[in-house]
C-alpha positions as CSV (number, residue, x, y, z in Angstrom):
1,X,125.7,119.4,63.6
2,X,129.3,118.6,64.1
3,X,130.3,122.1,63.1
4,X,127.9,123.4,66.5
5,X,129.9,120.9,68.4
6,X,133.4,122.2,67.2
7,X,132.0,125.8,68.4
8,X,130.9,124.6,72.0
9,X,134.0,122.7,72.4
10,X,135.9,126.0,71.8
11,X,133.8,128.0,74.0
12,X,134.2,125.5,76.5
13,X,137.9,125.6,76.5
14,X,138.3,129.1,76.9
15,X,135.4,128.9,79.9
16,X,137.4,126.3,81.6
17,X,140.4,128.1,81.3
18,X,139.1,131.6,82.8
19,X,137.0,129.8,85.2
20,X,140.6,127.7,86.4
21,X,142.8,130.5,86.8
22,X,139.6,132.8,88.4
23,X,139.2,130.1,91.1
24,X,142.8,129.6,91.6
25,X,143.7,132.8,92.2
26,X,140.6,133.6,94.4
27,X,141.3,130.6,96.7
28,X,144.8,132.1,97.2
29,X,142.9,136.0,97.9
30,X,141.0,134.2,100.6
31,X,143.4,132.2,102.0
32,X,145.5,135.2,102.7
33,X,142.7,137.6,103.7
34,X,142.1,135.0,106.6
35,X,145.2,134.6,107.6
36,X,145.7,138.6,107.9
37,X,142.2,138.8,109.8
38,X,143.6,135.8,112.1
39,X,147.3,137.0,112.6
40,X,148.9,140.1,111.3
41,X,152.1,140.3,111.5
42,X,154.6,137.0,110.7
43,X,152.2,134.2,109.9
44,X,150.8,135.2,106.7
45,X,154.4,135.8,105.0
46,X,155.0,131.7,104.7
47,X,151.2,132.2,103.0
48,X,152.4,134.8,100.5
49,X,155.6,133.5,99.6
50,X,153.4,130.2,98.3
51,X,151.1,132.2,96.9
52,X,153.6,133.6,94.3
53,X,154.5,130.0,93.7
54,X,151.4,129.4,93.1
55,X,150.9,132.4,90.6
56,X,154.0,131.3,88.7
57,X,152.9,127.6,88.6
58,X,149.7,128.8,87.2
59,X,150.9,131.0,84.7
60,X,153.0,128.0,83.4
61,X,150.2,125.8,83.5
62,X,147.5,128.8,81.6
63,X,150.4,129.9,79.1
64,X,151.2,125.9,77.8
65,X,147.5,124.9,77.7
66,X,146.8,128.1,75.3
67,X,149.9,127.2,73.4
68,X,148.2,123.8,72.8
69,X,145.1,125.2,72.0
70,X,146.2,127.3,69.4
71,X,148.1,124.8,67.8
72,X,145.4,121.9,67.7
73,X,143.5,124.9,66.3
74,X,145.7,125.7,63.7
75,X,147.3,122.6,62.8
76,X,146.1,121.1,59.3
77,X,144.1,117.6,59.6
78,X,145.5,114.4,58.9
């Protein structure tokens, strides 16, 4: 039993993970695609500029929560 746990709790990290970064990054799609259907020319650009923020922040916060991943998973028990 505790061995069908281990394997939903690993499914569910990586699910929460690519569900995270999908809804991140498609907030920040529509965001901008409203803004460009509202105004074309100057107001978006404040938009896109924080949306490669945004990105980078992300990519931070997806790369370090794999690294811990991986290393709770390969780390030897106490």
């Amino acid at each position: 039993f505790v061995g069908l746990l281990e394997i939903i709790s690993e499914i569910a990290k990586m699910v929460s993970l690519s569900l995270r970064l999908f809804g991140n990054i498609f907030a920040g799609e529509v965001l901008l695609t409203v803004m460009a259907g509202l105004v074309a020319v100057l107001v978006p650009l404040p938009f896109m500029a924080l949306e490669l923020i945004v990105g980078l922040i992300q990519a931070m916060v997806f790369a370090m929560l794999t690294l811990v991943y991986l290393t709770v998973a390969t780390s030897e028990p106490h």
